[in-house]
N, C-alpha and C positions, 0 to 999 in steps of 0.2 A: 827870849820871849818876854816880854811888856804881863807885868803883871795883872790887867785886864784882860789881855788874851789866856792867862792860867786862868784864873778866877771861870772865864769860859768854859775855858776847857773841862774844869771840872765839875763846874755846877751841869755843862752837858751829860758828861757822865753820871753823876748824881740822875737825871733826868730820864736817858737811857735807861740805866738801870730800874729804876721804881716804874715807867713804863712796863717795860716788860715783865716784873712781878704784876703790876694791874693788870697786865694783860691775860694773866697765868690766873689770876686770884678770879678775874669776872669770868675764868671759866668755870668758875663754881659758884656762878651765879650770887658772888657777894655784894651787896645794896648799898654801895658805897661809889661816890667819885673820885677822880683820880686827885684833885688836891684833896680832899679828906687820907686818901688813902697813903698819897706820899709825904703826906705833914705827920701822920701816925705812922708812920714804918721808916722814914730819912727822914726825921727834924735834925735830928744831929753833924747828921752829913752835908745838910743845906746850911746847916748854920756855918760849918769849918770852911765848907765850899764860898760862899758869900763873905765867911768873915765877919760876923753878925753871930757875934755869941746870943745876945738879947732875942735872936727874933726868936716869935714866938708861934707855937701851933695856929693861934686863928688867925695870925699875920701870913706865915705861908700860905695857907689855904689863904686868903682874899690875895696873894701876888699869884698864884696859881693859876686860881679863877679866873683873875684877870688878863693873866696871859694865855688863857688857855680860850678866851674867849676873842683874843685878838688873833688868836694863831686860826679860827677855826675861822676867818671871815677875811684871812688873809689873800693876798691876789699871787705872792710870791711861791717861788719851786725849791725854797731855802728847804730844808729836810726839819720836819718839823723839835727835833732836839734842839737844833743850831737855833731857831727862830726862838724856841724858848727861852734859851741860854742868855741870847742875846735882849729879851725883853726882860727876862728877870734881874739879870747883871745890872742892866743900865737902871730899874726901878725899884729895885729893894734897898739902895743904898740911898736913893733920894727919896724914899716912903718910908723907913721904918725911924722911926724917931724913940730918944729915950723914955717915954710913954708907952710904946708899945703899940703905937696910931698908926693906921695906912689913910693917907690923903691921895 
């Protein structure tokens, strides 16, 4: 397996998993979004996952956002982990720069 296809794979998981905590957590009506939520509960796991020791909480959250806003206007039947995986993998390694900047 092609080390982009791991990299997937787990940052899918990663994704999965903190999904499903949000999902469990806004049942108690916590006032929080889902990249607030999964950059404060998996920064660490997204960082091993990605490989991006550097990145950083507000950098998650704006890849998050970001991808979280292309997935909700998307037209595809991809399951929405796999679409994230897939948008985060390919754009956190070309956005997060030694500064700590998302362009």
């Amino acid at each position: 397996m092609s080390t982009k296809k791991v990299r997937k794979t787990i940052v899918r998981k990663v994704l999965e998993d903190t999904g499903y905590a949000y999902t469990l957590t806004c049942e108690s009506h916590v006032n929080s979004d889902y990249a607030d939520f999964a950059s404060s509960q998996a920064l660490d796991s997204f960082q091993n996952a990605l490989r991006e020791p550097n990145l950083t909480y507000d950098d998650l959250c704006k890849i998050l956002r970001k991808a979280s806003n292309r997935a909700s206007s998307r037209q595809c039947k991809t399951p929405w982990s796999m679409f994230m995986a897939n948008y985060i993998s390919k754009h956190c390694n070309n956005n997060v720069q030694a500064s700590g900047q998302i362009h």
